[in-house]
ZAMARGU-4260 file (C-alpha; in steps of 0.2 Angstrom, whole numbers, plus 5000, padded with zeros to 4 digits):
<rodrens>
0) 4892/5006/4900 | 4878/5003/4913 | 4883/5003/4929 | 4885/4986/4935 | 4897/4985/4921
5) 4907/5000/4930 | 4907/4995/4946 | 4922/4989/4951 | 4924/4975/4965 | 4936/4976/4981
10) 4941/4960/4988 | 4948/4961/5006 | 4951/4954/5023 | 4934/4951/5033 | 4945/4959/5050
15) 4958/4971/5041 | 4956/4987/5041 | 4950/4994/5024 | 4964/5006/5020 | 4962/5006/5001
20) 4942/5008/5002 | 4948/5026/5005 | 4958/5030/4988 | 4941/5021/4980 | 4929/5033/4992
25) 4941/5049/4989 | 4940/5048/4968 | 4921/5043/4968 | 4923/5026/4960 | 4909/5017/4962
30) 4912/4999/4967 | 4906/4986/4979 | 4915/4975/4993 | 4918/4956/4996 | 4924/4953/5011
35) 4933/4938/5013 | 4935/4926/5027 | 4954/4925/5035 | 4955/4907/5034 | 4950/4910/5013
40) 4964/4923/5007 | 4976/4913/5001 | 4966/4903/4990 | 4957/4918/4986 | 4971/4925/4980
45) 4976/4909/4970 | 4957/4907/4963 | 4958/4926/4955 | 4976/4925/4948 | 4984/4937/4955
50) 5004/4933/4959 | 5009/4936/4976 | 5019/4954/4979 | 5028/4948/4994 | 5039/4932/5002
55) 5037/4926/5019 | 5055/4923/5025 | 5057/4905/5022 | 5053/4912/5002 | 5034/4906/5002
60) 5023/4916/4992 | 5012/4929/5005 | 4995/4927/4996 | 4984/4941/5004 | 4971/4955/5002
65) 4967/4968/4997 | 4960/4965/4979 | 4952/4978/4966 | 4944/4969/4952 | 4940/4982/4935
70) 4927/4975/4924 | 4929/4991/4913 | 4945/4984/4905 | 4934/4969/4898 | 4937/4965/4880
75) 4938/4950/4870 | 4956/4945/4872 | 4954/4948/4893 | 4941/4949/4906 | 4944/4964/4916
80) 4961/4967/4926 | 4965/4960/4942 | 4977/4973/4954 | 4985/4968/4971 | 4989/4975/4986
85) 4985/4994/4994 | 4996/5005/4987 | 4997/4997/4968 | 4979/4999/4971 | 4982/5017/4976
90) 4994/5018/4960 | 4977/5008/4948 | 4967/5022/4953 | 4977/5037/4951 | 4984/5033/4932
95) 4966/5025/4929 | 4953/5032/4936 | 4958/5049/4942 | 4950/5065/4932 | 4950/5080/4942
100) 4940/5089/4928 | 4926/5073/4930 | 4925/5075/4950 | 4938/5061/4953 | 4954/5070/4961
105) 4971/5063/4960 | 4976/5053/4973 | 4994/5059/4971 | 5003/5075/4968 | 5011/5076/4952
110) 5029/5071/4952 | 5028/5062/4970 | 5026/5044/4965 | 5044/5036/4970 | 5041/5047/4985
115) 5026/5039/4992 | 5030/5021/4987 | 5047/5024/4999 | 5035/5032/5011 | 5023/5018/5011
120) 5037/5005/5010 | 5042/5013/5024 | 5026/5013/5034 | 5026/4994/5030 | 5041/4990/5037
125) 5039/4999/5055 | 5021/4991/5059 | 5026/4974/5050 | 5040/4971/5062 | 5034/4979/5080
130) 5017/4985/5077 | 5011/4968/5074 | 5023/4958/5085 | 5014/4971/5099 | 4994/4969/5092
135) 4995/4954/5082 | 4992/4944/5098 | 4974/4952/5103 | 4970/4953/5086 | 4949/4946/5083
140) 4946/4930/5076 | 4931/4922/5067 | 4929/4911/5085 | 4923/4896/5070 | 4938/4899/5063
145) 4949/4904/5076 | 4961/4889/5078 | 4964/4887/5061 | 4971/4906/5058 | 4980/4905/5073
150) 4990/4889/5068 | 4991/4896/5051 | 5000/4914/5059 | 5011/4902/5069 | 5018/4894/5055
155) 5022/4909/5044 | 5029/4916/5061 | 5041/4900/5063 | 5035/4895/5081 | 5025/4880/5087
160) 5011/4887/5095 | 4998/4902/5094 | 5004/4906/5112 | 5023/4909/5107 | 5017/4923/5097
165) 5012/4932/5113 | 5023/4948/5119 | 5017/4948/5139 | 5009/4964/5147 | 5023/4972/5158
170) 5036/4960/5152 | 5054/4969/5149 | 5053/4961/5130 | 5036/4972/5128 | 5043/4987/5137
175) 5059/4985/5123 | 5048/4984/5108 | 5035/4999/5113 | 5049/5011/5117 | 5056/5003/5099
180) 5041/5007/5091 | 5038/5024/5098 | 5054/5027/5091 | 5048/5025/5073 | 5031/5033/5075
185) 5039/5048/5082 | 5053/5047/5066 | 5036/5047/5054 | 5024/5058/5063 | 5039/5073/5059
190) 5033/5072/5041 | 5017/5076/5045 | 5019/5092/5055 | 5031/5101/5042 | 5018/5112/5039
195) 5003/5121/5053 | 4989/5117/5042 | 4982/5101/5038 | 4975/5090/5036 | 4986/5084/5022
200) 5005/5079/5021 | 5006/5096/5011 | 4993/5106/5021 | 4977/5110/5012 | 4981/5102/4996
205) 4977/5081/4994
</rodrens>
């Protein structure tokens, strides 16, 4: 298979932070990246075909990124396979494309599956409801686009303005949710010091 053929491609938020480009960089698989413009995710996501993985809480689909298209799956009943989301991305890689022999390591110890996908759901959880209530404010727009993401944030959030979202500098609601959010840092940051080495969960070994 040549190589354009191989490559894989990562759809993912123009200005998110591209997490799963690490599990792709760390097993050496050779892909490229389409970055996608904020205000375009949704019907990204639609235009692909790839069912969303998560509800907002008035049960509307959440159509994000990221998205890791592999063309090496192409046949003549299916045109690749379409994966959502970081850690089923993660997951893609590890049962696909991972051959420590081949000089792709495995991204997950063996066994530890259920353990990491409570670990990240775990992860999710603690930034999703004070880590971005605290960021998601400041966050950068696109200033073309910038109105229409922030009404489209305040709408999944439930409020009537952009401006409602904000938690104030100094304000006794702020204060509340740092010491809150400290609180589940510091919970997560003991499971990475139960060992002197690192830099890995498990010391020297990934």
């Amino acid at each position: 298979m040549d190589a354009q053929k191989s490559t894989m491609t990562f759809y993912d938020i123009a200005s998110g932070p591209p997490s799963p480009s690490y599990a792709l960089n760390f097993t050496n698989t050779p892909y490229s990246t389409t970055w996608i413009p904020l205000v375009d995710v949704a019907e990204t996501r639609k235009k692909l075909g790839v069912p969303a993985s998560r509800k907002f809480a008035d049960g509307t689909d959440f159509l994000t990124l990221p998205i890791l298209y592999d063309p090496t799956t192409s046949s003549t009943q299916q045109e690749g396979t379409f994966v959502g989301d970081s850690f089923e991305i993660a997951l893609y890689l590890h049962n696909k494309h991972s051959s420590p022999d081949g000089g792709r390591p495995l991204l997950f110890p063996p066994n530890s599956i259920p353990l990491h996908r409570a670990f990240n759901a775990h992860v999710d959880a603690l930034f999703s409801l004070d880590g971005a209530q605290l960021a998601g404010y400041n966050m950068p727009f696109d200033p073309a686009t910038a109105a229409v993401s922030q009404a489209e944030f305040a709408r999944r959030a439930g409020v009537s303005r952009w401006e409602d979202l904000e938690v104030p500098r100094g304000s006794e609601e702020r204060k509340k949710k740092l010491a809150a959010f400290e609180a589940g840092l510091g919970g997560l940051a003991v499971w990475f010091v139960r060992r002197d080495e690192g830099p890995f969960l498990e010391g020297r070994t990934p």
